[in-house]
N, C-alpha and C positions, 0 to 999 in steps of 0.2 A: 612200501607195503604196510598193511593197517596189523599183519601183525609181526612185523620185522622183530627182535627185540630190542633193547634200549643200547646193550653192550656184548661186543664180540670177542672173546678173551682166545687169543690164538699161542697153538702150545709146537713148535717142532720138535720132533721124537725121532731118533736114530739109537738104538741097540739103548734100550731106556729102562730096560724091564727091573734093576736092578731098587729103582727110586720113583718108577710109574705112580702105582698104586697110591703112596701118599699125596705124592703131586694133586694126581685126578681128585680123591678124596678130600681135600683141602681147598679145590675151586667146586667143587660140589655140593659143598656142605654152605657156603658162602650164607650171612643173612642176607644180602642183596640175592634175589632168584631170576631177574629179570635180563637175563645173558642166554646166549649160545656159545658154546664150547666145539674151536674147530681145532681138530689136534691132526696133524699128517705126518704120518710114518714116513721118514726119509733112508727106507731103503733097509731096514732093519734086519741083521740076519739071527736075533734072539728072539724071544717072546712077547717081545713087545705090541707088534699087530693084534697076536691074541689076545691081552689083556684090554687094548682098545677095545674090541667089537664086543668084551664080554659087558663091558663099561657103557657103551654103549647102546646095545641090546638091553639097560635095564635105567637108561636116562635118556630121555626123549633131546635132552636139551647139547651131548655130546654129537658130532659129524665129524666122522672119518674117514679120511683119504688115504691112499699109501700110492706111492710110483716107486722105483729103482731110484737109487740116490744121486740128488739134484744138487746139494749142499746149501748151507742156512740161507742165506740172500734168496734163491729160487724160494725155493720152501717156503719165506714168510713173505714175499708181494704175492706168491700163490694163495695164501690164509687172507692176505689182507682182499686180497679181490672176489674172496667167496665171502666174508664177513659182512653182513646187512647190518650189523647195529651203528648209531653217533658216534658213538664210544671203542675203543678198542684198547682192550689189557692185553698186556705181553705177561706169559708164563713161561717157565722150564719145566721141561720132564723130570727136572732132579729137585726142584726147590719148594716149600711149604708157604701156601698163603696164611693168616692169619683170618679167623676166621668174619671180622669187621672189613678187610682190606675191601672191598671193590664198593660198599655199601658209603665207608668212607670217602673214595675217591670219588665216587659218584657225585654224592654230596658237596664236598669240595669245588669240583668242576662245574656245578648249578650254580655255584654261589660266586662264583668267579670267572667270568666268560671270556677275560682276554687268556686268562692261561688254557694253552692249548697241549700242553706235555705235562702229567704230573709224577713223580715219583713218592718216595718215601725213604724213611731210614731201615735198614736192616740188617739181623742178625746173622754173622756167619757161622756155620755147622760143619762140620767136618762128614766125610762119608758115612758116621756110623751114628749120626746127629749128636756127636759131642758138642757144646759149645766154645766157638774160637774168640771173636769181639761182636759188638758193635759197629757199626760205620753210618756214620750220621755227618751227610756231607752240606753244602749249602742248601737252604729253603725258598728263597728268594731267584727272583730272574736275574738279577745284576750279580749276586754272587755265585750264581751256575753261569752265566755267562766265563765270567772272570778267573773261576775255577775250568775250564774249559782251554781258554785261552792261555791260559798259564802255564797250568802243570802236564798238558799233553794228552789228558787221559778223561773218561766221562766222570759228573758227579750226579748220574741219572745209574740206577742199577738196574739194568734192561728187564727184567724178570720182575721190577713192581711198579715197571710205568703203566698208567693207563695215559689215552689219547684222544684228541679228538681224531677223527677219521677224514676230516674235507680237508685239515693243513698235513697230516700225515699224504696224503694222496697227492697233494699237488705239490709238494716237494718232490714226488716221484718215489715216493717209498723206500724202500732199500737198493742201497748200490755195492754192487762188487768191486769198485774200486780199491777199495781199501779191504783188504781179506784178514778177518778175524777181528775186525773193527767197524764190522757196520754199525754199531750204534752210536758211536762216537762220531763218527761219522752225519750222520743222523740228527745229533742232538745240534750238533754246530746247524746244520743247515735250518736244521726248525727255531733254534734261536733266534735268527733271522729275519722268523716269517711270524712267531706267535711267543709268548710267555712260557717260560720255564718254570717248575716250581717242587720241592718237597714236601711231603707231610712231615711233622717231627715228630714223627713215632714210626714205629715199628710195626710193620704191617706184611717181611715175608720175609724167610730163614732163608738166606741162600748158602746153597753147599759148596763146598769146598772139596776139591777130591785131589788123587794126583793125576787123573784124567783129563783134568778140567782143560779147558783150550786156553787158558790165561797160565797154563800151566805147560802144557804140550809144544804150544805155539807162543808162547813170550814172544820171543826173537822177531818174528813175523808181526806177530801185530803191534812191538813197538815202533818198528817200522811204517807199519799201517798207519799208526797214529800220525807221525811224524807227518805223513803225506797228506792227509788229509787235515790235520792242524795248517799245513802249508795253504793248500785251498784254500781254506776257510778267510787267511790273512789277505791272501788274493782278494777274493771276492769282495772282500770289507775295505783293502784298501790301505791295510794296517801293514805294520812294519816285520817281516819273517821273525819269528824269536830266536835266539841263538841255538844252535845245536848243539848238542856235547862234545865236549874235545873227544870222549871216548866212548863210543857207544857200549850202555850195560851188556854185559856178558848172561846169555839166558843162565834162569837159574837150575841146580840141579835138584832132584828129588829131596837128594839132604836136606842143602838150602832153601827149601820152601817148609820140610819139616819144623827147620829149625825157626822159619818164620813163622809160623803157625805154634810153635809152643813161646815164645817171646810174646804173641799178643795176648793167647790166651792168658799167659801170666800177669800180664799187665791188665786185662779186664777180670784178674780174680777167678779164672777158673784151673784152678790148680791140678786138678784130675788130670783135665786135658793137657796144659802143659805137662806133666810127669811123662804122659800118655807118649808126646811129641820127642822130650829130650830124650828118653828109654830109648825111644827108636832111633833117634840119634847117634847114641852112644853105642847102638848096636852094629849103624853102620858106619861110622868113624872112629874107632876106642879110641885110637892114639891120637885125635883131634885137639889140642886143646879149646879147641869151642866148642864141642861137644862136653868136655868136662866146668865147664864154665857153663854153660847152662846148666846141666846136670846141678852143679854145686848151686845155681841161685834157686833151681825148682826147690830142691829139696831145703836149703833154710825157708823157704815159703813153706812149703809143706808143714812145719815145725812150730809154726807161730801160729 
């Protein structure tokens, strides 16, 4: 269609109302304008539908769906099959684009037509947009390959890939085989079939919560990964990689606290680690890791 747009940036939204509004507002504002925005409510029993249609109702360019909830795989081959643009951005309902992201990727993916997946590096923020680190993983196709194959887990952060939409499709799009890893999942297959790539910079704030399903769901999706790592070796021919003598144990709220004030420490934001070990120390006093952190935030603090 002569007036399809160029790119389809697709958002799944379940009980979102909490982190909506910036989200929307931050693909809205984009200098690239040349998109449709399909975001479907997956079943939401907060405010989230409404803040949709109100968003909607005043942006030509957002389409809104809702059903009873399907879970993420339904949800986004449903977005991806109603999306008319080349191109397709994946967004979260909880994460902030930067206001160049799609304008850059865009670009990028003109100027280089065997890469068919691109990402970027991004900023992690915490629920209250504290800042936590950095993460700037490989750029390159051979070291997203290799970073793939190795360490178990994606170096694409699903929420600033953009795509193209003919190898996205004929991979078959997402699968539920693997639950709570379909993109990693994903990436391996399209590896396969088209170039991988990052941009090296910073182009989307992804948040961090204790909601989060890398957080809820650890347990599951290291598993997930494992399974679908396995595939992948299948299919290529390659040799199974070892498994762990001892599978990680999921983390607890503590432990991811305490992970989250260690990196912020280490990337210099000290607010936020104080923010992390306090809460630490609030829920382990008698820890001594909880006072070991404590004691290195605050000689931080002091310098």
């Amino acid at each position: 269609m002569s007036d399809a747009p160029r790119l389809s940036v697709l958002i799944p939204a379940c009980n979102a109302e909490r982190w909506l509004r910036p989200a929307l507002d931050s693909v809205l504002a984009q200098s690239f304008t040349g998109f449709e925005l399909l975001v479907h409510d997956d079943g939401s029993t907060d405010g989230t539908l409404a803040i949709l249609q109100d968003y909607a109702a005043r942006d030509a360019r957002l389409r809104v769906t809702s059903e009873p909830n399907k879970g993420i795989v339904r949800t986004l081959n449903g977005l991806l099959a109603a999306a008319r643009g080349d191109l397709v951005a994946r967004m979260d309902a909880d994460d902030i684009c930067l206001p160049e992201r799609f304008a850059k990727q865009v670009a990028f993916l003109d100027a280089h037509p065997r890469v068919g997946v691109l990402g970027s590096f991004v900023d992690g923020i915490d629920a209250d947009d504290r800042p936590l680190m950095s993460f700037s993983p490989p750029t390159d196709h051979a070291g997203l390959e290799a970073f793939h194959l190795q360490t178990g887990g994606p170096g694409l952060w699903h929420p600033a890939v953009m795509m193209r939409a003919e190898p996205l499709r004929s991979a078959g799009g997402y699968r539920e085989d693997y639950p709570y890893c379909e993109d990693y999942d994903l990436w391996l297959r399209l590896g396969e079939v088209t170039e991988l790539a990052n941009l090296a910079e910073v182009l989307v704030q992804y948040r961090l919560h204790l909601q989060s399903l890398s957080v809820v769901k650890r347990d599951q999706q290291i598993t997930s990964a494992r399974g679908a790592l396995q595939a992948a070796c299948a299919r290529r021919g390659l040799p199974e990689p070892p498994a762990p003598d001892t599978p990680p144990a999921p983390p607890t709220e503590l432990d991811v606290m305490r992970k989250w004030a260690w990196w912020a420490l280490g990337a210099g934001h000290v607010d936020t680690a104080r923010t992390y070990a306090r809460k630490s120390l609030a829920r382990a006093p008698l820890s001594p890791a909880s006072w070991k952190l404590w004691a290195v935030v605050l000689r931080n603090s002091l310098r």
